[in-house]
N, C-alpha and C positions, 0 to 999 in steps of 0.2 A: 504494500500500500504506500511506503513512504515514496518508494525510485518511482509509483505511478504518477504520486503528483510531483516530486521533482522534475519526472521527463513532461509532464504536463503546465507545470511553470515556465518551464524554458523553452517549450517549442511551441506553446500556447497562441492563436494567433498569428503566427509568423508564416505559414505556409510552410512549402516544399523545404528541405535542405538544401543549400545554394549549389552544393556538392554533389546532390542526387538529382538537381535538375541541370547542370550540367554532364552527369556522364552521358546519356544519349544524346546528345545533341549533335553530334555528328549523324545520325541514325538517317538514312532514306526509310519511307516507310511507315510502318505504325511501329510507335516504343512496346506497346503490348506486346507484339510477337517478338519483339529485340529483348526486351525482360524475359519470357517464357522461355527462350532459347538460351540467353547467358545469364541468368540467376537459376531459373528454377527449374530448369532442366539438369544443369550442373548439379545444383543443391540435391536433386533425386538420385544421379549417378554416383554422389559422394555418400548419402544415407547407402544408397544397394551396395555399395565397393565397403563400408565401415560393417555392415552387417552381416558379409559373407562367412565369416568365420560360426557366427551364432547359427545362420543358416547350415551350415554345413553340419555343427555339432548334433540338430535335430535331425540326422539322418544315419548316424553310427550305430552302427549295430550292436554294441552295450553302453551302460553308463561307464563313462569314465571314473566321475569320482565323486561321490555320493555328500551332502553338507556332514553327515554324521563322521564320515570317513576324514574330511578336511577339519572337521573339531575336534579328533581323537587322535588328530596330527599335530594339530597348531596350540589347544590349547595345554597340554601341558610343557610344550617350549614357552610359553607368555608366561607361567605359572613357576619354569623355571628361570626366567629371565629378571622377574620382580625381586629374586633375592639378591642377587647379583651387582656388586657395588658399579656404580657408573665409573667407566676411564678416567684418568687424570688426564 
């Protein structure tokens, strides 16, 4: 709530950012499909390219490695690591 009305202070009124209505401006055309094409076209090829790996992990043919399995690894290193005097 607070950054809403901060960005709503500051850009309250003023229109476009000077910034983002200059980048098409070179543009033949309609900026609609120049947007679609170099924003958010990209921004979907970057979501599908960051997700493949998750993607791929629902398709292995066993679980790799179960939360119970990663607690009964990790936490007793945490457990042993709290006694343990901090470096000089």
């Amino acid at each position: 709530m607070r950054r809403t009305g901060d960005l709503v202070r500051r850009a309250g009124g003023h229109g476009e950012n000077p910034r983002y209505e200059a980048l098409p401006a070179h543009v033949r055309g309609s900026r609609n499909l120049y947007a679609l094409r170099m924003v958010y076209l990209l921004q979907g090829a970057l979501v599908w390219l960051v997700s493949l790996p998750v993607q791929a992990a629902q398709y292995t043919p066993r679980q790799v490695s179960t939360p119970e399995r990663r607690a009964g690894r990790s936490v007793p290193r945490w457990a042993a690591s709290i006694h343990q005097p901090a470096p000089p």
